[in-house]
N, C-alpha and C positions, 0 to 999 in steps of 0.2 A: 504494500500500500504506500501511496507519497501523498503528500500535500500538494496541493495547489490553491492559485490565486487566480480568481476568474474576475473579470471587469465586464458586467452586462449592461445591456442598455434595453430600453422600451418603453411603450405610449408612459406621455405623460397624462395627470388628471384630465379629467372632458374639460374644453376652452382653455387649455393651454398648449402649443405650438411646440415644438422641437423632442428634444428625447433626455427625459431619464436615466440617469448612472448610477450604479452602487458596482463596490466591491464585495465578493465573498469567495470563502475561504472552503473547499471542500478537500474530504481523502477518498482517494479512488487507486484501483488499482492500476488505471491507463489514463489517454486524456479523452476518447471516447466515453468513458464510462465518468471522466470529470466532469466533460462538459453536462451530462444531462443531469448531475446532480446539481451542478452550480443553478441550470435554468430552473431545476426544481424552486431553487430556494429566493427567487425574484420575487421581490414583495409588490412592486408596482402595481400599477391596471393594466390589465391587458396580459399581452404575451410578451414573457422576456426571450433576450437571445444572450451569446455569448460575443464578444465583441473582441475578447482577448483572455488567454488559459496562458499560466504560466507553472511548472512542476516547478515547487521550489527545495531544493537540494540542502543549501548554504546560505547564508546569511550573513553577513558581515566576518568573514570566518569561522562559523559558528557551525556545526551539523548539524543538522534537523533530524528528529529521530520521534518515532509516532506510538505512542501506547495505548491500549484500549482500557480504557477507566470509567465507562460508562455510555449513556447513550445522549445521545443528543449536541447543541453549542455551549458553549459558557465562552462567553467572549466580552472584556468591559470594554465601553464608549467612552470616550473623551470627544464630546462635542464642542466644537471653537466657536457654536454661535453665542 
């Protein structure tokens, strides 16, 4: 299994013009199997896509190594608005 980082995009709210972004964060064994978990997890309206999938390996020097300790996200927000 690896991590990746997916960047999607899709409709924004009714009477708004252009498109919606979020990032997220899924483990998959491939990037086929990445990507449709990522689209899964598109909170917007509408139908999300994937716009950009990245297996992330390394990190600033660092190895990335994946454990299974439960089910589900736990991820904190630091919002700047």
């Amino acid at each position: 299994m690896h991590l990746f980082a997916a960047f999607l995009g899709g409709p924004m709210a009714e009477g708004q013009m252009g498109e919606g972004h979020e990032v997220v964060m899924v483990v998959a064994p491939d990037l086929k199997e990445a990507k449709t978990r990522a689209k899964a997890k598109w909170s917007g309206p509408g139908r999300g896509h994937v716009d950009a999938l990245q297996r992330i390996d390394m990190v600033d020097g660092f190895e990335i190594s994946l454990a299974l300790v439960g089910q589900g996200d736990r991820s904190e927000l630091d919002s700047y608005n």
